[in-house]
N, C-alpha and C positions, 0 to 999 in steps of 0.2 A: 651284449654289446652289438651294436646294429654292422651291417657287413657295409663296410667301408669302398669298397668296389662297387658298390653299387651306388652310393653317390661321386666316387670318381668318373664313374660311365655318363655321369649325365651331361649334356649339352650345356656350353658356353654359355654362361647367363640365367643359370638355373635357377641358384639360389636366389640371384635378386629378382627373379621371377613369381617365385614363390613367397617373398614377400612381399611384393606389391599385391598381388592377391588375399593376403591374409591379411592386408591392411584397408584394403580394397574392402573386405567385408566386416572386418571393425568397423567403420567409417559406414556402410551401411545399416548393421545395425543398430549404431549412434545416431541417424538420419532417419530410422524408423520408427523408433523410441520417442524423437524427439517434435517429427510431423505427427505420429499419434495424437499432440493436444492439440491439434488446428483440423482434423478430419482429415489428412492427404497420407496419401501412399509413396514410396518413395517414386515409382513412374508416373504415378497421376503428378505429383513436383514437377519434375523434368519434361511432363508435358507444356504444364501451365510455362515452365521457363521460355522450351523452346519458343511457343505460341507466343510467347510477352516477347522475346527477342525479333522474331520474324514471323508479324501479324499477318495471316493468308495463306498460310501454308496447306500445301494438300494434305490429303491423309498418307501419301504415298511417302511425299514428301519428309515428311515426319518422323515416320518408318523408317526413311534411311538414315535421318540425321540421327536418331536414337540407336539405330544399327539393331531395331526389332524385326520382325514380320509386320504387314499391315495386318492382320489380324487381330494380335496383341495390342496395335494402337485402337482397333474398332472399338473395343470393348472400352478400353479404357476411355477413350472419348465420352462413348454413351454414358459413363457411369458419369464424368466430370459436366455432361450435356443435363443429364436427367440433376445435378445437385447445381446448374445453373449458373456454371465455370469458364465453361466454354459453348460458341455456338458455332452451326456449321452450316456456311452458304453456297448456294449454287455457284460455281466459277462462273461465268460468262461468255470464256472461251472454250469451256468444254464441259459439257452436261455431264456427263460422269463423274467430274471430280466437284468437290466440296470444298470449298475455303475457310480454315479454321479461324477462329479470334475470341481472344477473351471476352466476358464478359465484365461491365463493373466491377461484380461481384470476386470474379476467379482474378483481375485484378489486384484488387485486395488480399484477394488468399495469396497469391501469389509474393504481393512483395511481403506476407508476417513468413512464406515459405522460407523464403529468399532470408529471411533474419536468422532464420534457422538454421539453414543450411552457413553462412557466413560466418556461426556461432560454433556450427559443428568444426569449419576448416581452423579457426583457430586455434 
């Protein structure tokens, strides 16, 4: 039998803590299972989203709104870049940053994503 002091000790809001997360990754890998037939990963999705909601965004920008590292959006960019998803332009007002925006194409993957995911929250 599991030592019962040990979950009395834990901090206000534990338990429903620890089920949001455990459903948090149900829900994930329902979402990974289910982008598998359209070719997306669950953060290449959530790129094409963010990028479809707020077309121009930096790569930094990006990075925060996902609450990654920009590092982890570089790669995943290049890979969404190199399959023709997304493309990435010079800002204007500042040479170093890149302005993100879908393509046609990542358009389209986007909103069979988007059916996906909609299908999943159901």
């Amino acid at each position: 039998m599991p030592d019962l002091r040990l979950f009395l000790s834990q901090p206000r809001g534990f338990e429903a803590w620890v089920a949001i997360v455990r459903n948090y990754q149900k829900c994930y890998r329902v979402m990974t299972l289910a982008l598998e037939s359209i070719g997306l990963s669950v953060p290449q999705h959530e790129i094409l989203l963010a990028v479809g909601l707020d077309p121009g965004l930096t790569q930094k920008e990006l990075a925060e709104r996902l609450l990654v590292v920009k590092s982890n959006v570089s790669g995943l960019l290049q890979r969404l870049e190199g399959h023709g998803l997304v493309e990435r332009a010079a800002d204007p007002q500042d040479a170093r940053s890149k302005r993100i925006s879908l393509t046609p194409e990542g358009r389209r993957r986007l909103e069979r994503s988007f059916a996906v995911q909609s299908r999943v929250v159901e």
